[in-house]
C-alpha positions in Angstrom: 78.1 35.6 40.7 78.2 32.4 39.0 79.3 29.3 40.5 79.0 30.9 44.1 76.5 30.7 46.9 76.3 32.2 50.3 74.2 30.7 53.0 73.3 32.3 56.3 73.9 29.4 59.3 71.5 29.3 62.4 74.0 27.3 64.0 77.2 29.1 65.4 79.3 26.5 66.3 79.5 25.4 63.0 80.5 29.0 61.7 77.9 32.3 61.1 77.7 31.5 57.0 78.9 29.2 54.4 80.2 29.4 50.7 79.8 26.9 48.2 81.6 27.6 44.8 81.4 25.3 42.3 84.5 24.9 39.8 85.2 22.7 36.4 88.5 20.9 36.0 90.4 24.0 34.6 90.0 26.0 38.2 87.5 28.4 36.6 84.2 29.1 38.4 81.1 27.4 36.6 77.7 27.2 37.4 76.2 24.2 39.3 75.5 22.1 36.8 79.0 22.3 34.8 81.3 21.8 37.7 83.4 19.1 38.3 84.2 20.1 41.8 82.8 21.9 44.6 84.5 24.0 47.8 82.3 24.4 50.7 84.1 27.2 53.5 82.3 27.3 56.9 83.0 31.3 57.8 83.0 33.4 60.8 81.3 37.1 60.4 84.7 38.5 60.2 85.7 36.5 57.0 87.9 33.6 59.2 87.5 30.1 58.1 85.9 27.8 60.4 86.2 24.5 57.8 87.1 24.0 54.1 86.3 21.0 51.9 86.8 20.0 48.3 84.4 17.4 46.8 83.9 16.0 43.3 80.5 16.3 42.2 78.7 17.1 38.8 80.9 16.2 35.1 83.6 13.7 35.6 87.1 15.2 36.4 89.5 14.9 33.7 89.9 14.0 29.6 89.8 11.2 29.9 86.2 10.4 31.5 
């Protein structure tokens, strides 16, 4: 899927996997290198978030940058 990425954690306390999607400034899912924000969820095997974050990152946010 684009913009999305799954990682397996060897660490449980910090949650079993994590998701990283990356989105532009519209809320639609863009690859890596067009997003202008990033969510990182820290999940449980049964689909319960542990920890959710929203970063900037990539392409300034906005018209006018």
């Amino acid at each position: 899927m684009v913009g999305y990425v799954k990682l397996f954690n060897d660490r449980h306390n910090r949650g079993d996997y994590t998701e990283i999607s990356y989105y532009d400034d519209a809320d639609r899912m863009v690859d890596p290198e067009e997003a202008s924000r990033i969510r990182i969820r820290e999940m449980l095997s049964d689909g319960a978030v542990v920890k959710e974050r929203w970063s900037f990152c990539g392409k300034p946010v906005g018209k006018g940058a």
